[in-house]
Every structure is written in structure tokens, then in C-alpha cells.
C-alpha positions in Angstrom: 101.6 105.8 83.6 98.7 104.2 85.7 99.8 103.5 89.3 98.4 99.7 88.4 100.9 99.6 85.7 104.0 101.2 87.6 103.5 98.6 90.4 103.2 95.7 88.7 106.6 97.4 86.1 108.5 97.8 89.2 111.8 95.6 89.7 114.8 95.8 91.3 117.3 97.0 88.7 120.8 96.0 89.4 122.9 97.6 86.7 122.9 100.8 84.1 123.8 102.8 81.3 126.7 104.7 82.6 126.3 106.7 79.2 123.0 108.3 80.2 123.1 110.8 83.3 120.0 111.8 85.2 118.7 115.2 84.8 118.9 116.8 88.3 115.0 117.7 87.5 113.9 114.3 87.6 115.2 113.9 91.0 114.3 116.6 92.1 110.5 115.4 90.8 111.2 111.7 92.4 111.9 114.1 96.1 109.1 115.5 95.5 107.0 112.9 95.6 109.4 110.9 98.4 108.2 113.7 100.7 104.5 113.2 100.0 104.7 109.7 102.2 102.4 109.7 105.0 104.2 109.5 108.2 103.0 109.1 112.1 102.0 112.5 113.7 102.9 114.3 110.3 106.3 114.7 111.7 108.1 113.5 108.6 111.4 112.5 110.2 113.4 111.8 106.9 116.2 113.2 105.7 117.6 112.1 102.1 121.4 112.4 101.2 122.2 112.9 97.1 124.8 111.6 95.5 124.8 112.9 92.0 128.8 113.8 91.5 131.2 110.8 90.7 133.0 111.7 94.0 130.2 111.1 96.3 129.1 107.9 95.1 132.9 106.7 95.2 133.0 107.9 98.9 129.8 106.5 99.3 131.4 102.6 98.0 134.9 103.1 100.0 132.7 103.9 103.4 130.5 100.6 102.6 132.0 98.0 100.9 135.0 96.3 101.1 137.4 97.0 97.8 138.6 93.5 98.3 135.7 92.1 97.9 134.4 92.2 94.8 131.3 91.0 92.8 129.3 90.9 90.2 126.2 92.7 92.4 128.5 95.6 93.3 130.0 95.6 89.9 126.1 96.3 88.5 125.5 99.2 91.5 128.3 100.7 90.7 127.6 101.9 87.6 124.1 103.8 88.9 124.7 107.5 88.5 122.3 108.1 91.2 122.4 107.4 94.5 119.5 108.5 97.5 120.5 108.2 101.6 117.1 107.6 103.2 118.0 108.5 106.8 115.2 108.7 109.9 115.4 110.5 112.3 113.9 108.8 115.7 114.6 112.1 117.9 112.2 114.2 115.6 109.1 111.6 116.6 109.8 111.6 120.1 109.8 115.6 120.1 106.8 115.4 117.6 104.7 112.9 120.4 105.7 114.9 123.5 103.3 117.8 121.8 100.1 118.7 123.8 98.2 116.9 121.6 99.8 113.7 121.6 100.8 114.2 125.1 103.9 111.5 125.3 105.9 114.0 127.3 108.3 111.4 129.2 109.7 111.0 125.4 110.3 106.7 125.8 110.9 104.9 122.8 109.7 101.9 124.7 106.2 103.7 123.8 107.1 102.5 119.8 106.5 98.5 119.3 107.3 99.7 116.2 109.7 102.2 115.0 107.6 104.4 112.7 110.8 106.5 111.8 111.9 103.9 109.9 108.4 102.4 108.5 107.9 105.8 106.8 110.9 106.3 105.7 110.7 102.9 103.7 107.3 104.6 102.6 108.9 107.3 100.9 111.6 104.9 99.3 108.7 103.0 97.8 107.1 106.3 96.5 110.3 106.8 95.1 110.7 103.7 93.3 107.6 104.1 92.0 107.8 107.3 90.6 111.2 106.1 89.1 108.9 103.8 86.6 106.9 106.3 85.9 109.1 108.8 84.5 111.1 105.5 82.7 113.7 105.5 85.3 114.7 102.2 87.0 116.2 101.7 90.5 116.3 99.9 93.2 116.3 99.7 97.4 119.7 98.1 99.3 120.8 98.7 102.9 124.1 99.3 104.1 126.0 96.7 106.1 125.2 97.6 109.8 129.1 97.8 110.3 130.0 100.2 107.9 127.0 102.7 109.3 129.2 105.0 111.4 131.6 105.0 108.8 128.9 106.1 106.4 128.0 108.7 108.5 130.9 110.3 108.8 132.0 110.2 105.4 128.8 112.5 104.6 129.0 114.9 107.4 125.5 112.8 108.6 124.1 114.1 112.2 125.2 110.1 114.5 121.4 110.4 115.6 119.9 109.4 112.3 119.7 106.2 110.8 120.4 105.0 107.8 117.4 102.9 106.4 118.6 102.4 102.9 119.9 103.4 99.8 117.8 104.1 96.1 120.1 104.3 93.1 118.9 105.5 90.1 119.4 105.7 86.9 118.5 103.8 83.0 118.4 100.2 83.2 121.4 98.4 81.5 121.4 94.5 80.9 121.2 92.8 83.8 120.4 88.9 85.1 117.5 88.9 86.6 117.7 88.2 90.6 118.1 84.2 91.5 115.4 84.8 94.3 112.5 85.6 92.0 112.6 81.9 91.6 111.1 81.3 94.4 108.3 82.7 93.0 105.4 85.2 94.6 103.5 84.0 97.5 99.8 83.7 96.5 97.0 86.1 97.6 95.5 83.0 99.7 98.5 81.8 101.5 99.2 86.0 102.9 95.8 87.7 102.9 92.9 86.3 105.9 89.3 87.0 106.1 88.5 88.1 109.2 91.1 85.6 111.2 94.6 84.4 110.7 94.4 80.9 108.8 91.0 81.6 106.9 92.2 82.2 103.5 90.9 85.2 101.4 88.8 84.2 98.7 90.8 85.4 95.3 87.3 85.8 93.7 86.3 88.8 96.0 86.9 91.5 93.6 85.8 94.5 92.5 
């Protein structure tokens, strides 16, 4: 498939076939890719967490949600037969920057306006998600409720220095209602995107 084609395909896919399991080899393809991200300093501080078995992923839903609380969202998720930990790992960049050639030896994290751990982390989720369309896989990105971290951690032997930036399930697209949000429709190309100062709209017929 043509990267144009897989990014305007993508979607967040809330639900799937529960019949149809994911060969291990197509994961193992979408890691593959996951780990071709850039990140800062090349120091590709990720770690990703599988959960393939029916086990996991059921350890994975007691250690995040609350079985008392169901839905209709959690209902769909449920029934992905793949499930991908994206974790960062913050200590690994300030290591990574304290090297002669970056020099940052006092190790602050004050010296980060912006935590790249986790930027590049989301970059390999999205590589991810896009290589899911491409091999006729659907998926889709969540987060983990900021309570039930620790918890999650634990329940997957998970070093307490990482963090958990979200979650990719995977698997064959069922049925599913298409999110209420999308409603609000995409923001146009001249209300984000300014030429050469903020306010000064991009003109849409600049292409090519």
C-alpha cells in the first residue's frame, strides 16, 4: 500500500473479530518497523510489552479498568487479540545525553522542555498503526488511566522507572460505531498550518 493511502485509511478501530488471531509474524513485522522511529540522540528508549495469550490481556484489563464499570468502549477493546505496551524509558536519555558528545553530564531532566522519551515513543506507535493498515490490520492507540499505572506495572514484572505511554491493540476490524468525536470534524489546513508567522494562514493552493 502507498504511505498516502495508509494515512489517510487509518482510523481508530474500536472492536474485532475475535474469530481471527494474529499471526505472531505480523507482529513481529509491525515491531519491526516500531523500532525504525527516529528518536533523540539515537538512544531509542522504548520498550514494548506483548500481550498475545488470552491470560495477559485479561491481566492487562483487571490491572486497568474497573470490572464494575462497564461499557460499550471496553466491551469493543476487549475483544482485540493483540495488545502492545509502549513504555519509555527517561533514565536511558539522560545516560544517552551525559555522553562526551552530548556533554549533559549533570543528567537534569530540567534540561528537557520536552520529554523526548515519550515524543518518540508515540513515534513508534504511529509507525505502528500505520504499518497495521498496510498489512490489512486495524488498531488503535489508548492510554492507561494514570491511577492504575503502578498497578500495571507490576502486574507485568515492568522495571517502576519506565512509563507507560500507551497501549496499540491489534487485530481484524469487526463492526463498530464510528467515534462520536469525528463529528467535530477535521481542523482545516488554514486554521493549523502559518506561513512564516503564527496567524498568517497557509495558502491551501501551495502545492506540489
Amino acid at each position: 500500500m502507498d504511505l498516502l493511502d495508509a494515512v489517510r485509511a487509518r482510523r481508530m478501530v474500536r472492536a474485532y473479530d475475535r474469530s481471527r488471531p494474529v499471526p505472531a509474524g505480523a507482529v513481529t513485522a509491525l515491531l519491526d518497523l516500531a523500532v525504525r522511529a527516529p528518536s533523540a540522540g539515537f538512544t531509542q528508549g522504548w520498550d514494548f510489552v506483548v500481550l498475545m495469550d488470552d491470560e495477559d490481556r485479561q491481566r492487562f484489563w483487571r490491572a486497568t479498568t474497573d470490572p464494575a464499570d462497564p461499557d460499550s468502549w471496553l466491551d469493543g477493546m476487549r475483544s482485540a487479540p493483540v495488545l502492545v505496551l509502549c513504555l519509555s524509558d527517561p533514565e536511558r536519555y539522560l545516560d544517552r545525553y551525559a555522553e562526551p558528545d552530548k556533554g549533559w553530564t549533570d543528567r537534569d531532566p530540567a534540561r528537557w522542555p520536552v520529554p523526548y522519551w515519550d515524543v518518540d515513543t508515540g513515534m513508534a506507535a504511529m509507525i505502528m498503526l500505520l504499518g497495521a493498515v498496510d498489512a490489512g490490520l486495524a488498531g488503535c492507540f489508548f492510554g492507561v488511566p494514570s491511577h492504575r499505572h503502578a498497578e500495571t506495572l507490576v502486574a507485568f514484572g515492568i522495571p517502576d522507572d519506565r512509563r507507560i505511554v500507551g497501549v496499540v491493540s491489534l487485530g481484524y476490524a469487526a463492526p463498530d460505531r464510528r467515534s462520536p468525536s469525528l463529528r467535530r470534524g477535521r481542523r482545516p489546513l488554514r486554521e493549523v498550518a502559518h506561513a512564516g508567522r503564527y496567524g498568517v494562514p497557509w495558502p491551501a493552493e501551495r502545492r506540489g
